[in-house]
N, C-alpha and C positions, 0 to 999 in steps of 0.2 A: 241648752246645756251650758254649763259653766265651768270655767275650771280656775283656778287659784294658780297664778305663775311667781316665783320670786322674779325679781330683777333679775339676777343672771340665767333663769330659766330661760324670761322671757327674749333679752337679748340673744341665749344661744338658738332657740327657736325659729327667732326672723331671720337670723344669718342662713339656719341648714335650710330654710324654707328658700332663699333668695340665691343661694348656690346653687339647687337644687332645681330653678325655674331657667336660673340660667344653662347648666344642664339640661333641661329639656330642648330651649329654646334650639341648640345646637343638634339635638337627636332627631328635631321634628323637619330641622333641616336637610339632614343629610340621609331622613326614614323617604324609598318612595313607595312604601306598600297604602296602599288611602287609608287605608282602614284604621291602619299604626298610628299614622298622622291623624289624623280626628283622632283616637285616644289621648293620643300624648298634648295634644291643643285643649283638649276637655281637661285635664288631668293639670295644664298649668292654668287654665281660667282661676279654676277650685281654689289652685294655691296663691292666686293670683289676691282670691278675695280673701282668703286667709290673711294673707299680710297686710293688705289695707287692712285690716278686722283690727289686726295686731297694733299697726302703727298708729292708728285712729285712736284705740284703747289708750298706747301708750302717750302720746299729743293730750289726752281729756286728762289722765293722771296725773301726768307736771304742771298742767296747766291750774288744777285744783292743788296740788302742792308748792305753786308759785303764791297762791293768795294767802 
């Protein structure tokens, strides 16, 4: 899949995504049902690799906009 992000799409995207794990990180702390915890640990991996995805993208597009 692909999708087409403007610049401030994509800037606003990595911010709610990176709030958003940081949130977890604090839920998954403070969840002691096991179950919750593995969801919520799965649930920031995902987003985890989402934002490398994002930031990797964004690093190879300046990098080719610097030449």
């Amino acid at each position: 899949m692909t999708i087409t992000l403007t610049n401030e799409e994509h800037t606003l995207l990595v911010s709610t995504l990176s709030s958003h794990v940081a949130e977890l990180r604090e839920e998954i702390h403070r969840t002691e049902d096991y179950t919750y915890k593995m969801n919520l640990k799965h649930q920031k991996h995902i987003l985890n690799g989402l934002l490398t995805k994002l930031v990797e993208e964004d690093e190879l597009v300046e990098s080719t906009d610097a030449h």
